[in-house]
PQR file with spaces between the fields and no chain letter, atoms N, CA, C, O and H, PARSE charges and radii, in Angstrom:
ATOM       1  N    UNK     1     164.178 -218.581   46.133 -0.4000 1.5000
ATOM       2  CA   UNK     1     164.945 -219.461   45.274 -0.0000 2.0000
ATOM       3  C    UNK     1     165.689 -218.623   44.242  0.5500 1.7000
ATOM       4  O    UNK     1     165.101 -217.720   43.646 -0.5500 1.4000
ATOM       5  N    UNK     2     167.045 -218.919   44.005 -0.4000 1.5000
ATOM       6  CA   UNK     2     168.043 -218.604   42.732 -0.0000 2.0000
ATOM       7  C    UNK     2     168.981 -219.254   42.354  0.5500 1.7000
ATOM       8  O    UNK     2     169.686 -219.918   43.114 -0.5500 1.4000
ATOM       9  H    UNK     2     167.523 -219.652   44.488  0.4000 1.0000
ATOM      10  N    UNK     3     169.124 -219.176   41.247 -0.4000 1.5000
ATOM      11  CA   UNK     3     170.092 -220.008   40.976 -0.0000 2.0000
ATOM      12  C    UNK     3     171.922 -218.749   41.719  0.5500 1.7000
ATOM      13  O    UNK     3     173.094 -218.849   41.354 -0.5500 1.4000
ATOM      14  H    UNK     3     168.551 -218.637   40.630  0.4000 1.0000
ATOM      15  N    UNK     4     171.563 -218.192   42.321 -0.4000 1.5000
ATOM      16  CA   UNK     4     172.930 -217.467   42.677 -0.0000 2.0000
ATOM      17  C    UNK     4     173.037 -217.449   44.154  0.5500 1.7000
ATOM      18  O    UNK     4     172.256 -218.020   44.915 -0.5500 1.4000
ATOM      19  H    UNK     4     170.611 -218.111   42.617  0.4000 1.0000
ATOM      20  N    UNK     5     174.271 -216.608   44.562 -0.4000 1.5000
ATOM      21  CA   UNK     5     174.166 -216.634   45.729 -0.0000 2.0000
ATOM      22  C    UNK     5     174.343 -214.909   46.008  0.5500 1.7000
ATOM      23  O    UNK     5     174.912 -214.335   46.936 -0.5500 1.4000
ATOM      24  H    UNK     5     174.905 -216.144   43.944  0.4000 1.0000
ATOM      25  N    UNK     6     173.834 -214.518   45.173 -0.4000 1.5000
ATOM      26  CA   UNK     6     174.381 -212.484   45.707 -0.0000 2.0000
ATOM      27  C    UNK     6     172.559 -212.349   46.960  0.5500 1.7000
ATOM      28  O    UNK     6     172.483 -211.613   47.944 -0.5500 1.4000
ATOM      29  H    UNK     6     173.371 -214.984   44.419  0.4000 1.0000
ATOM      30  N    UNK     7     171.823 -212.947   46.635 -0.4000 1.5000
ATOM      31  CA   UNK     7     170.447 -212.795   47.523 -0.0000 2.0000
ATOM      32  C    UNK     7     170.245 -213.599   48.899  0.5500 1.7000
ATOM      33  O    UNK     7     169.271 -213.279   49.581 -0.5500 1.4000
ATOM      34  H    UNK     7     171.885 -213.545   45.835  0.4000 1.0000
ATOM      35  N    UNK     8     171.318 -214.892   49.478 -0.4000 1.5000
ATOM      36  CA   UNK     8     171.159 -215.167   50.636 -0.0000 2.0000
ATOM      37  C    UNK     8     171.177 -214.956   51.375  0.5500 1.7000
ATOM      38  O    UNK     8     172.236 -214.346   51.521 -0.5500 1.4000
ATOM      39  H    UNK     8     172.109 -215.152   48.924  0.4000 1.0000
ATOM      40  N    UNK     9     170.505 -214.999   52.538 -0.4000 1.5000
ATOM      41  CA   UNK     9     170.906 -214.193   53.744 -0.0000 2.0000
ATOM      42  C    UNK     9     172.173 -214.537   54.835  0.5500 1.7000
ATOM      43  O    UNK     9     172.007 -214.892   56.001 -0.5500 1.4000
ATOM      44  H    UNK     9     169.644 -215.495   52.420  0.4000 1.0000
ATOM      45  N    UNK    10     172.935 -214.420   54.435 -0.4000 1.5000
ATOM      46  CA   UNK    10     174.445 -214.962   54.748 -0.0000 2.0000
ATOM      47  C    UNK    10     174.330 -214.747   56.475  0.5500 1.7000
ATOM      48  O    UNK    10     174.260 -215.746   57.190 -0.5500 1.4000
ATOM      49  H    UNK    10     173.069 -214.131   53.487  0.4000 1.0000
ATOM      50  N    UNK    11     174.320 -213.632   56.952 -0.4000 1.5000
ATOM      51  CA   UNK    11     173.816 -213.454   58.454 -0.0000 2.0000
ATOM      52  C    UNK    11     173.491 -214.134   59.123  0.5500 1.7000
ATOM      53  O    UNK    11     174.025 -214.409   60.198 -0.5500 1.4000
ATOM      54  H    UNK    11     174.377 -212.820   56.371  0.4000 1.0000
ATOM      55  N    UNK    12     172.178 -214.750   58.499 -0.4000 1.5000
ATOM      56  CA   UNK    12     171.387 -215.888   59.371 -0.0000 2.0000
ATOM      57  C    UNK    12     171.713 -217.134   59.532  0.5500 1.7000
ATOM      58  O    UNK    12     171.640 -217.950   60.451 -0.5500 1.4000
ATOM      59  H    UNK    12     171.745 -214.526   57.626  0.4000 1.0000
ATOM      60  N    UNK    13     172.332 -217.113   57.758 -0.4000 1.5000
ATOM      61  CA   UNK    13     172.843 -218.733   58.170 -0.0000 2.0000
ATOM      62  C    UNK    13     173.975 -219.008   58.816  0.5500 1.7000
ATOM      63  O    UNK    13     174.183 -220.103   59.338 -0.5500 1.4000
ATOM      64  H    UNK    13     172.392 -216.449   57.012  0.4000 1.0000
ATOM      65  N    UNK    14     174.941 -217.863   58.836 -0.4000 1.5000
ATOM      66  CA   UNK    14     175.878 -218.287   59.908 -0.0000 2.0000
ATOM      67  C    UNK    14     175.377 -218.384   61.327  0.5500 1.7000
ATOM      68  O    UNK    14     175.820 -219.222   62.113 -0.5500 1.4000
ATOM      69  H    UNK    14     174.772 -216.973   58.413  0.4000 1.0000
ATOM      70  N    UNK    15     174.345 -217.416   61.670 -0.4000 1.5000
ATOM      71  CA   UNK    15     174.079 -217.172   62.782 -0.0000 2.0000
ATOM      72  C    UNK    15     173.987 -218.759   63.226  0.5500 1.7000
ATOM      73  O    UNK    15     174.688 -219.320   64.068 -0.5500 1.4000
ATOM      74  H    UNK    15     173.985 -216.736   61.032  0.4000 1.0000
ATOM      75  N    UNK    16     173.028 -219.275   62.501 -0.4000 1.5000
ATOM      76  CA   UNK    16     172.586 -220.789   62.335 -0.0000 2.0000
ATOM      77  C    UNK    16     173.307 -221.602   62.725  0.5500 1.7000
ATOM      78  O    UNK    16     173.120 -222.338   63.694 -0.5500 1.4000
ATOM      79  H    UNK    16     172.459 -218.819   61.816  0.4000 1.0000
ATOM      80  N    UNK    17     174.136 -221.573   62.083 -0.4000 1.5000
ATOM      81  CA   UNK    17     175.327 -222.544   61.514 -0.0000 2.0000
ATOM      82  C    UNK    17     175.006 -223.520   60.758  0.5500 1.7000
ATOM      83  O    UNK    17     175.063 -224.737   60.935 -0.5500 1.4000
ATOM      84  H    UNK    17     174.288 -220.975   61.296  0.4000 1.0000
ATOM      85  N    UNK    18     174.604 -222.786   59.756 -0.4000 1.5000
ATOM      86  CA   UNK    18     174.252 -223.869   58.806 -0.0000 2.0000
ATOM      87  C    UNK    18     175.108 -223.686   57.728  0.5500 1.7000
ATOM      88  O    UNK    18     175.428 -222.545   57.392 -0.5500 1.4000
ATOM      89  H    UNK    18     174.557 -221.798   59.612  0.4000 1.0000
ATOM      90  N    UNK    19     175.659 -225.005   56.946 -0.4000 1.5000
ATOM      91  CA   UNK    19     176.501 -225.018   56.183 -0.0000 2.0000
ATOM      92  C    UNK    19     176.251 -224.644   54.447  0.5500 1.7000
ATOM      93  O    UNK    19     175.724 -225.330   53.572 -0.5500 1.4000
ATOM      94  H    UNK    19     175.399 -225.931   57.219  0.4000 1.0000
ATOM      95  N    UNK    20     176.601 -223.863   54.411 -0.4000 1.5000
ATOM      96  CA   UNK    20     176.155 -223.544   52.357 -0.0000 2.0000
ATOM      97  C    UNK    20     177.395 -224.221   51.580  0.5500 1.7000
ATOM      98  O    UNK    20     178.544 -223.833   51.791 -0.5500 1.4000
ATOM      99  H    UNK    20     177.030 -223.305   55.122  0.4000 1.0000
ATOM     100  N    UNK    21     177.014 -225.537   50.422 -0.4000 1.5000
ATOM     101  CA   UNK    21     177.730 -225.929   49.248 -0.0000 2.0000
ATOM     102  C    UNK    21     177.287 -225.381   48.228  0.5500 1.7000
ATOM     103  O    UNK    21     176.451 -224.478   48.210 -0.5500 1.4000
ATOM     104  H    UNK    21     176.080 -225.852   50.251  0.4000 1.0000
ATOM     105  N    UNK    22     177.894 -225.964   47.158 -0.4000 1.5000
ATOM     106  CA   UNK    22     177.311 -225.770   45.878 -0.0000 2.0000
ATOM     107  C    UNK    22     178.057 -227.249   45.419  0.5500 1.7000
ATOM     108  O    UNK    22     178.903 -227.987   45.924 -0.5500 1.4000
ATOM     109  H    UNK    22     178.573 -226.698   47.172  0.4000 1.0000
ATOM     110  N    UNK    23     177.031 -227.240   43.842 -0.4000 1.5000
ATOM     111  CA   UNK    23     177.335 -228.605   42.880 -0.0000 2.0000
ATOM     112  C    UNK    23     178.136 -228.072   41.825  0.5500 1.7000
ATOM     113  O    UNK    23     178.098 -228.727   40.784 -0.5500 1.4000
ATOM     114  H    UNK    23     176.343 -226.641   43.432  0.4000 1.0000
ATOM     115  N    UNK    24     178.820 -227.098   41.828 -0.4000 1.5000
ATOM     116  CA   UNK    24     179.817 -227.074   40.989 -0.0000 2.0000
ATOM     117  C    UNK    24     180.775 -227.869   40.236  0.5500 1.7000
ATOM     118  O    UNK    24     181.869 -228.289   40.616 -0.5500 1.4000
ATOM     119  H    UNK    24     178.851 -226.565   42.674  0.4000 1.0000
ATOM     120  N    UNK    25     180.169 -228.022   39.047 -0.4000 1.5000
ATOM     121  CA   UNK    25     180.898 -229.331   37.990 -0.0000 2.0000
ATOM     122  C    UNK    25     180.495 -230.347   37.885  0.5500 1.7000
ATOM     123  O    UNK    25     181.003 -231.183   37.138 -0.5500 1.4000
ATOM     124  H    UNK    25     179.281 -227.681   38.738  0.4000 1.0000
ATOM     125  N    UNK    26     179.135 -230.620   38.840 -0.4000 1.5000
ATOM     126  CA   UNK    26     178.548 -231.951   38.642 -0.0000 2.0000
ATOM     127  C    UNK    26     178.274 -232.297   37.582  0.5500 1.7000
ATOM     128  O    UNK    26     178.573 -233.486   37.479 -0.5500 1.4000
ATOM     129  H    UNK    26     178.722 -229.940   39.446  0.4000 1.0000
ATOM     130  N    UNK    27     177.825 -231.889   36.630 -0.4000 1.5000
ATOM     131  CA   UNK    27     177.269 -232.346   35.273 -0.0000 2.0000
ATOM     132  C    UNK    27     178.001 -232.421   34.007  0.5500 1.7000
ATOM     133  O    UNK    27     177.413 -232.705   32.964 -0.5500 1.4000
ATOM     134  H    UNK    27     177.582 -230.922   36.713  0.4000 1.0000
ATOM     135  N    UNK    28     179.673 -232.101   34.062 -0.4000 1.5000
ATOM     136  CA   UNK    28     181.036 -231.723   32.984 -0.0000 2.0000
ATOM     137  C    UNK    28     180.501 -233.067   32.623  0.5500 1.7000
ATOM     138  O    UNK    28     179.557 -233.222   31.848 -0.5500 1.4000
ATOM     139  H    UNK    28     180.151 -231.871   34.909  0.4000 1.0000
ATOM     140  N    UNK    29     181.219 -234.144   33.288 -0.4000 1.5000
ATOM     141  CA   UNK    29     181.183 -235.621   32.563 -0.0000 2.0000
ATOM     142  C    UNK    29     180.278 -236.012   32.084  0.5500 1.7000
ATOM     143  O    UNK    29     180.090 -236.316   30.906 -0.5500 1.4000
ATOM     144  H    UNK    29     181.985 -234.018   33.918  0.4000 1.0000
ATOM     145  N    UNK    30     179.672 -236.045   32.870 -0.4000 1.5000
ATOM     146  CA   UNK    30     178.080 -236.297   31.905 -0.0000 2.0000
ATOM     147  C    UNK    30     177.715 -235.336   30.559  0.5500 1.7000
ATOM     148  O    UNK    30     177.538 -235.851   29.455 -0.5500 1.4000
ATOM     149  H    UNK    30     179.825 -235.798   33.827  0.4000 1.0000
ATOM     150  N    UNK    31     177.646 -234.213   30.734 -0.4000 1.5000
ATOM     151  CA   UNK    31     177.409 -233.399   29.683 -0.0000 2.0000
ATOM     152  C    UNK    31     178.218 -233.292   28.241  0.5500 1.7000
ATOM     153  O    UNK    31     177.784 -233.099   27.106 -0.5500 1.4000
ATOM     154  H    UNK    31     177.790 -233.795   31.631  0.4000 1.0000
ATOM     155  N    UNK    32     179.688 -233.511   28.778 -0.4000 1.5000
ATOM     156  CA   UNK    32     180.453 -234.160   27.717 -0.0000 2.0000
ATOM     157  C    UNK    32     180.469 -235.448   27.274  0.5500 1.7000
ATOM     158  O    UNK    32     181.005 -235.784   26.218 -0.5500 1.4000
ATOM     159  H    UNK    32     180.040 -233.667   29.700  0.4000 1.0000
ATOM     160  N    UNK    33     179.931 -236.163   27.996 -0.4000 1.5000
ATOM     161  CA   UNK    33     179.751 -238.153   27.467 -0.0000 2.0000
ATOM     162  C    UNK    33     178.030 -237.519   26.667  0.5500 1.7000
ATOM     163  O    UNK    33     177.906 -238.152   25.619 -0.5500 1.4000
ATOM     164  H    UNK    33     179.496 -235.890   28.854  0.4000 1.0000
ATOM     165  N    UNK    34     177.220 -236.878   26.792 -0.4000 1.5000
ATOM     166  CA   UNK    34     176.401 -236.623   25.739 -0.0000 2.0000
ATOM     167  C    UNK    34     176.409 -236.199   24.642  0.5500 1.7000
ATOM     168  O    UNK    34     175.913 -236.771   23.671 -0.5500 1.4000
ATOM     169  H    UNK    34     177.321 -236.364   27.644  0.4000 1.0000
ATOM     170  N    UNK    35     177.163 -234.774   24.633 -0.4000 1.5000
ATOM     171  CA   UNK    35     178.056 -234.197   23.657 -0.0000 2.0000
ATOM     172  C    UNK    35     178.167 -234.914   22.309  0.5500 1.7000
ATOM     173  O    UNK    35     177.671 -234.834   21.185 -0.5500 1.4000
ATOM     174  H    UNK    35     177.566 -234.310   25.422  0.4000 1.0000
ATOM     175  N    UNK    36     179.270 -235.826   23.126 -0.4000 1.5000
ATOM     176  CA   UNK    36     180.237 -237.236   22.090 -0.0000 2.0000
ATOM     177  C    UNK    36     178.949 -238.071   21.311  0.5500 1.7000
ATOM     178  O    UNK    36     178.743 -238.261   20.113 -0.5500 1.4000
ATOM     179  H    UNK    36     179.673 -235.891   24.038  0.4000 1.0000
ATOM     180  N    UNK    37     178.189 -238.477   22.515 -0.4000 1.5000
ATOM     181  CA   UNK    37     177.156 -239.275   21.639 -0.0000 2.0000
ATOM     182  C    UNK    37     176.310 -238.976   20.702  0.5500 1.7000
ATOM     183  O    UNK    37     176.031 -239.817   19.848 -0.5500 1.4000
ATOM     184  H    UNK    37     178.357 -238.323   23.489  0.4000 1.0000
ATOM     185  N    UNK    38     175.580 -237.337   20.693 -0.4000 1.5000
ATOM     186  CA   UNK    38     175.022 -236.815   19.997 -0.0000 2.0000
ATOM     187  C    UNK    38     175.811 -236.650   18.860  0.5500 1.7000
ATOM     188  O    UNK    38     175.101 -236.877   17.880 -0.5500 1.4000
ATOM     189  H    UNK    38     175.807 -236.653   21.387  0.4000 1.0000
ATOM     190  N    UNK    39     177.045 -236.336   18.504 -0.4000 1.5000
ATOM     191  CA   UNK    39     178.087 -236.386   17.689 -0.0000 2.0000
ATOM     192  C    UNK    39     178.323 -236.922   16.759  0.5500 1.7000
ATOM     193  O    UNK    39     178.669 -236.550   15.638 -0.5500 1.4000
ATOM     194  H    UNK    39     177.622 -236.152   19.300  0.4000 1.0000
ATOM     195  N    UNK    40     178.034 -238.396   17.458 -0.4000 1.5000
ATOM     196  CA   UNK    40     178.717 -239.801   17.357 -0.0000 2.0000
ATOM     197  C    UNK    40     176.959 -240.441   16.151  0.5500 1.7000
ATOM     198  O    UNK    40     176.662 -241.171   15.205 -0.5500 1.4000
ATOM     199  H    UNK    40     177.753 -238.698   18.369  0.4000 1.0000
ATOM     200  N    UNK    41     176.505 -239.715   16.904 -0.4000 1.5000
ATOM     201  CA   UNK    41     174.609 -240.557   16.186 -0.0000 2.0000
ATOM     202  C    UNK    41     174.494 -239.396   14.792  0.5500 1.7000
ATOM     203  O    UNK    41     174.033 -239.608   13.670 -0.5500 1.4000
ATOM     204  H    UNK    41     176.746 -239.122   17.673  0.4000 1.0000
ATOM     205  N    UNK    42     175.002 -238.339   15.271 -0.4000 1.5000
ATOM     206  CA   UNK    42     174.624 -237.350   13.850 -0.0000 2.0000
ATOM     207  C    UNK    42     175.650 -237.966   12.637  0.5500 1.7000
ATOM     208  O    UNK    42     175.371 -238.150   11.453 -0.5500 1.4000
ATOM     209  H    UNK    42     175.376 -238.168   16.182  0.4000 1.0000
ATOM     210  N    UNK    43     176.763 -238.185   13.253 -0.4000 1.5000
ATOM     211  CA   UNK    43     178.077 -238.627   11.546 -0.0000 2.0000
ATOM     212  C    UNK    43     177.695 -240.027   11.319  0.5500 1.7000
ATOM     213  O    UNK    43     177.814 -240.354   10.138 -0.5500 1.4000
ATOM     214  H    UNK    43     176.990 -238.036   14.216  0.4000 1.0000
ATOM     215  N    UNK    44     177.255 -240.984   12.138 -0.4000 1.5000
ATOM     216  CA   UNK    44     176.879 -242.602   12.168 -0.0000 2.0000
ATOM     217  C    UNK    44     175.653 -242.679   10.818  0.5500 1.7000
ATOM     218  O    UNK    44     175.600 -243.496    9.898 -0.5500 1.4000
ATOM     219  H    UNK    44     177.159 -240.718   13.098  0.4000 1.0000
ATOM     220  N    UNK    45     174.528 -241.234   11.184 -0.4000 1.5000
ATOM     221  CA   UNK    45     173.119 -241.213   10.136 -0.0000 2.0000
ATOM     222  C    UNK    45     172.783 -242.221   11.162  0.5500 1.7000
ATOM     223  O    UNK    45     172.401 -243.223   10.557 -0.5500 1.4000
ATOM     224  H    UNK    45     174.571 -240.570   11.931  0.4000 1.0000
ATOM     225  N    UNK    46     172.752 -242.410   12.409 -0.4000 1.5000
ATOM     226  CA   UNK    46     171.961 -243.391   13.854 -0.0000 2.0000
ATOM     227  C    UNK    46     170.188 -243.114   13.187  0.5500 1.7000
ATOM     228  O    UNK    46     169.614 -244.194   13.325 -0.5500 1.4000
ATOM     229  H    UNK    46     173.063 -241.596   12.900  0.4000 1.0000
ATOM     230  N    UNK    47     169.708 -242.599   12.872 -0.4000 1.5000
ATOM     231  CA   UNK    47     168.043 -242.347   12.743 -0.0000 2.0000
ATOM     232  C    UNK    47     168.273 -243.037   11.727  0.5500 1.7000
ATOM     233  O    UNK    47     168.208 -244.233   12.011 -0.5500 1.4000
ATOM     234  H    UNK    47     170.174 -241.721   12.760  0.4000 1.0000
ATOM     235  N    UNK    48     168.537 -242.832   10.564 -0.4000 1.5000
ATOM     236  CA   UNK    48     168.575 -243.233    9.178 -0.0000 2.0000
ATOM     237  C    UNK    48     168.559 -244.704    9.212  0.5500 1.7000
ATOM     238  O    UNK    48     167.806 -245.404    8.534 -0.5500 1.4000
ATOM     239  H    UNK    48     168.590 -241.860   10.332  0.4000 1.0000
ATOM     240  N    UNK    49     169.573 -245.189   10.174 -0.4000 1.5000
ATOM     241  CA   UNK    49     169.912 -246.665   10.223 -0.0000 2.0000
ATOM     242  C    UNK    49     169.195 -247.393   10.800  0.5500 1.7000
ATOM     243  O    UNK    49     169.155 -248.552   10.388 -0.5500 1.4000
ATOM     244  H    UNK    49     170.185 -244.621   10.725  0.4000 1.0000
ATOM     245  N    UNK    50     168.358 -247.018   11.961 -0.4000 1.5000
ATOM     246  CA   UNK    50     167.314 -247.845   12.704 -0.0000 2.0000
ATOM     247  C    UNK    50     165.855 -247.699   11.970  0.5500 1.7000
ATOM     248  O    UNK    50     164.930 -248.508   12.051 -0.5500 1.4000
ATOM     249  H    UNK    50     168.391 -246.076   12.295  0.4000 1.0000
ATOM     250  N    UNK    51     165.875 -246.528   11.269 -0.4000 1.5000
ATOM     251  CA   UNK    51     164.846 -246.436   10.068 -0.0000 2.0000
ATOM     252  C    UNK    51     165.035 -247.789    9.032  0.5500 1.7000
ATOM     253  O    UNK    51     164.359 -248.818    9.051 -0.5500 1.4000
ATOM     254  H    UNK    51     166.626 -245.871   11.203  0.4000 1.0000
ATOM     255  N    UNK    52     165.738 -247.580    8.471 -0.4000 1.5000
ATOM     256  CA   UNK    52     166.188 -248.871    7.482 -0.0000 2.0000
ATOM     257  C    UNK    52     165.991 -250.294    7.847  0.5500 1.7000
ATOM     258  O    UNK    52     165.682 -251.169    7.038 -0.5500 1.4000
ATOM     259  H    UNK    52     166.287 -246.744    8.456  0.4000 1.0000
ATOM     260  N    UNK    53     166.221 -250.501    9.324 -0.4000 1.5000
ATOM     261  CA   UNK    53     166.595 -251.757    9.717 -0.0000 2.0000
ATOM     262  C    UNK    53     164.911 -252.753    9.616  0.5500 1.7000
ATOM     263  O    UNK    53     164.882 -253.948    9.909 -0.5500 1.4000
ATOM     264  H    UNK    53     166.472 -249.790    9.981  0.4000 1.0000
């Protein structure tokens, strides 16, 4: 297991034919729609306010 690809055995899996992807960029949107929210709860005082309530 790695998170890279310089250690696969490229050989075999062609030999194979087995197909190699990657998830490249899966997580931008998401990671930026968290971003915003964490953002969004720190300038709001979000703890402060559900404290109070």
């Amino acid at each position: 297991m790695s998170a890279g690809m310089e250690i696969m055995p490229f050989k075999a899996i062609e030999e194979r034919g087995i197909m190699v992807t990657n998830a490249r960029g899966i997580h931008k949107i998401p990671m930026a729609e968290y971003t915003i929210g964490m953002l969004l709860q720190y300038e709001k005082k979000l703890k402060l306010l559900m404290k109070n309530e």
